[in-house]
Each structure stands twice: as C-alpha cells, then as structure tokens.
C-alpha positions in Angstrom: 156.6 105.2 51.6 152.9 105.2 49.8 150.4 108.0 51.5 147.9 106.5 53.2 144.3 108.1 51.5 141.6 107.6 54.5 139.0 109.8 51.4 138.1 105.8 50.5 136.7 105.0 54.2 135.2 108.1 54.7 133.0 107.8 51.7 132.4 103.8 52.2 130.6 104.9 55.5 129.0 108.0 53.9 127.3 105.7 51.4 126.8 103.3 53.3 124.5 105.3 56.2 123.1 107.0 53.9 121.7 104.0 51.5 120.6 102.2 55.3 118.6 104.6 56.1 116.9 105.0 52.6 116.6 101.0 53.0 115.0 101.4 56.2 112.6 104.0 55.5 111.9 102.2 51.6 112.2 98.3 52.9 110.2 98.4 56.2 106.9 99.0 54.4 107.8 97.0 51.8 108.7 93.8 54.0 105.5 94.8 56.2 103.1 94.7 52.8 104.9 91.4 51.6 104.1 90.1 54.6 100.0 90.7 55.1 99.9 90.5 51.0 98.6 87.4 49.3 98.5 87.0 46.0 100.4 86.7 42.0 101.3 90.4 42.8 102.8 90.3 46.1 104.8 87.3 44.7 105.6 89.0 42.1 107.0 92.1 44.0 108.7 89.7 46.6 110.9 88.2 43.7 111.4 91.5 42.2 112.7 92.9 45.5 115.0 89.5 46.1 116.4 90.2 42.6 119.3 92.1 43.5 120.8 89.0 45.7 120.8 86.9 42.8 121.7 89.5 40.0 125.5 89.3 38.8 126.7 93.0 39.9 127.6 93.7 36.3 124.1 92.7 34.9 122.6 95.1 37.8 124.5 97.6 37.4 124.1 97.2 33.8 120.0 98.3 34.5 120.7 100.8 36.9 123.2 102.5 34.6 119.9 102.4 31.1 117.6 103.8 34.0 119.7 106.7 35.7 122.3 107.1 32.4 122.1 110.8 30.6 120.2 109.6 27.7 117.7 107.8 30.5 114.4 110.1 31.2 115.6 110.0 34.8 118.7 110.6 34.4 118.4 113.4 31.8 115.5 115.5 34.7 118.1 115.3 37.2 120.8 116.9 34.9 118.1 119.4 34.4 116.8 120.2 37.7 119.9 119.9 39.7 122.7 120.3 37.3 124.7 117.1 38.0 124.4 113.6 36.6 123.4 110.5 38.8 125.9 108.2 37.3 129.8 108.7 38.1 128.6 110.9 41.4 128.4 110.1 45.5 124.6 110.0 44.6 125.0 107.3 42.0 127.3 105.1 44.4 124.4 105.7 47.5 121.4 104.6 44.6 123.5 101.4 43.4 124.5 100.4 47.5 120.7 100.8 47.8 119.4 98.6 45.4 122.1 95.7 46.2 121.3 96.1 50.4 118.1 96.8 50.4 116.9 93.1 50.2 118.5 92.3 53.3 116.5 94.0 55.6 113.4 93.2 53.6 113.7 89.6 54.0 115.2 89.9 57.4 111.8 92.1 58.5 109.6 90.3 56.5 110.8 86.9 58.9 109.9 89.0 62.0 106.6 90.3 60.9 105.5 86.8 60.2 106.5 85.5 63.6 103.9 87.6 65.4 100.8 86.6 67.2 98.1 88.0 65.0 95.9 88.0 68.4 98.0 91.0 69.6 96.8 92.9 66.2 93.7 92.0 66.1 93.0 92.7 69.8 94.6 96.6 68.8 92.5 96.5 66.4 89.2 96.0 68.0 90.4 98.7 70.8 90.0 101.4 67.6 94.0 101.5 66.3 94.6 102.4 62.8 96.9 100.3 60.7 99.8 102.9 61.0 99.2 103.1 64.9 99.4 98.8 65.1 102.3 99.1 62.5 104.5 101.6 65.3 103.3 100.8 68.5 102.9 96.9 67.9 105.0 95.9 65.1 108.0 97.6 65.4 108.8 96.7 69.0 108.1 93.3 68.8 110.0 92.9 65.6 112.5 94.9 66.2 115.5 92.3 66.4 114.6 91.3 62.9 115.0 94.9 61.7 117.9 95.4 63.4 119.6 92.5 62.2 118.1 93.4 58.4 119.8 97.1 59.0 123.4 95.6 59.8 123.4 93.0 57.4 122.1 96.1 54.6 124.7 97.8 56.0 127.5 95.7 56.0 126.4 94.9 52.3 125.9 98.5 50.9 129.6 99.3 52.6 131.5 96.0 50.5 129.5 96.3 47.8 131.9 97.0 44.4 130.7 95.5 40.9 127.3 97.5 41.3 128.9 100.7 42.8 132.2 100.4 39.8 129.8 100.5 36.9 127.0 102.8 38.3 129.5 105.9 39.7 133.2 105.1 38.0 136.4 104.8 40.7 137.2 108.6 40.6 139.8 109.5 43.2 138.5 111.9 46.2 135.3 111.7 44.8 133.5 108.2 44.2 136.0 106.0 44.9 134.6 103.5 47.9 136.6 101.1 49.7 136.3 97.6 48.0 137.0 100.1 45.1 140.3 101.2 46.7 141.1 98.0 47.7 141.1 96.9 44.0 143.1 100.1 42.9 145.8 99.6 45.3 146.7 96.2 44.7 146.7 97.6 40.8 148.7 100.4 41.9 151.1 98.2 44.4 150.4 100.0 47.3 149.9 96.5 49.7 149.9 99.4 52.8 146.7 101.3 51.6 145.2 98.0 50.6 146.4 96.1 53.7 144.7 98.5 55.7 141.4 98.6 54.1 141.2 95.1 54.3 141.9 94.5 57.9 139.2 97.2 58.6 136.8 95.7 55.9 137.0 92.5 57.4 136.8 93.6 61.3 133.9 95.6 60.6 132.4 92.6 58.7 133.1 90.5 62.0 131.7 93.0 64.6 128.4 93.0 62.5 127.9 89.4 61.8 128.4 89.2 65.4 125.6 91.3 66.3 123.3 89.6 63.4 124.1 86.4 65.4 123.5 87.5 68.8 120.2 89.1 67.9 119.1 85.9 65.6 119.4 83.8 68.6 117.1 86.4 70.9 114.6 85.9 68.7 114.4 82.2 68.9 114.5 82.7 72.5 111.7 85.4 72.3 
C-alpha cells in the first residue's frame, strides 16, 4: 500500500494563509487607490495589477523567476542578507501564490469601494476625519462583504495555484512541494490514493469557498 504524505496539504495551507494575508495587507490599499484614482496612471496600474489573471503561469512565472533568480539584484541581496535563495524555497512558492491571488481581492474590493454613498464620506469628512480614519471606520465595514469574498477567492486561488508556484520554487519533496503539485506527482508516480485524496479535498475546499463567495455576493445586492 502507497504512504499517504499529508507534508503536501500542510504546506498548500501554509502558503496559502500566508500569501492572503500579504494580499490583504498589499491589495486593500491598492483596490482603495484604484478606486478614488483617475487618470492614464491609475489605468495603467489597474491593468498591471489584473495582469496575473490573464498571464499564462509559465510566462509569469517566467518574470517572477528573472526578478527573484540568483543572478537577479533581488534575488542575489536576499542570498546575501539571509543566506537562502527566494526561488526553489517555501518563500518563493508564498511570493509566486501572491502575485497570481492577489488580483482577486483587488477587483473584488475595488467593486465594493465603488458601491458606496460618497455622502457618508464626505459627511466624515466635514466632521474632521482623516483619510485613514474614513478608510477604517467607514470603508471597511461597509465594504466588507466585498473583501471577504476577494480574501476567499485569493485564497482559494493561491492554494490551487501550480504552473506559477512549479517554475518559481521547483516540486522538492517535504519542502516545496504544494498540493496541485502533489497531485501531478502522484498520478506520475501511480499513486491514485495520494492523488485521489488530494483531489477530493482540493475540490471540497474549492466548493465550501465558492459557496461562501456566493452567499456573500448576493448580501451585497441585497445591501
């Protein structure tokens, strides 16, 4: 009987978190400046930042390999500083489930922003609020279905995500091998269990949060 390796969906989850809440703390300002911006920039910035959705996971992780490779000026400090590489590491896999999730929640925040009654904001604004007070008193809680459905569905993204994460940090066993990986390397390997497994779990998480995305889309039509 094949051994069952759980390292696969340990790590999937690991990376996943940790890139969501990266894309959370990165994407919310971003969403919230694409949203009051106007202007060739901001356009410009908004179809840099939808990029990644349209990208083919090879050519992306193409990029992301020039700009955090060795021989890369990034890449080549970090060796420096911290003694590791980004590439073929857990820190390469959480940069490249980054970049391909964190679109999500911009355009998912960005939708909510733009829903709200400017009268509230500008009615803060005359009572003395700064921008960052109006931002997390006002925008936030009205929002917030549209962040939390941009979280899950960044979420659920960075944890399938496999071309991007494959080229940027390798399919080393028990150390950067994620799930869509594993899936891939057990069906070369034969081992259906292993892959039958990580499917079933793939696909109910995927389920549970599309679920959630739907239930919360639909509150805020109702809101």
């Amino acid at each position: 009987m094949n051994e069952i390796n759980l390292f696969p969906l340990f790590l999937s989850f690991r990376v996943a978190f940790t890139s969501t809440l990266i894309s959370f703390v990165i994407g919310l300002p971003i969403a919230y400046f694409l949203c009051k911006g106007r202007g060739k920039i901001v356009d410009f910035i908004d179809t840099l930042t939808a990029l990644p959705i349209v990208l083919p996971p090879t050519v992306l992780g193409y990029y992301l390999l020039v700009l955090l490779g060795r021989q890369s000026p990034i890449g080549s400090f970090f060796e420096e500083v911290f003694g590791t590489m980004i590439v073929f590491t857990t820190t390469g896999a959480i940069i490249a489930a980054t970049v391909v999730s964190i679109p999500y929640l911009i355009k998912s925040s960005k939708t909510a922003f733009l829903e709200i009654n400017e009268d509230y904001l500008h009615a803060a604004r005359l009572l003395g609020r700064s921008e960052f007070n109006v931002f997390i008193t006002i925008v936030i809680p009205i929002a917030w279905r549209g962040i939390a459905a941009g979280i899950t569905l960044s979420f659920v993204r960075a944890l399938g995500d496999f071309g991007t994460t494959l080229m940027v940090s390798g399919s080393i066993p028990n150390r950067t091998m994620t799930m869509p990986i594993a899936i891939y390397d057990a069906l070369q390997s034969g081992n259906n269990l292993l892959a039958n497994l990580l499917v079933i779990i793939m696909t109910s998480i995927a389920i549970i949060i599309l679920f959630i995305v739907n239930i919360l889309e639909r509150k805020m039509k109702k809101g």
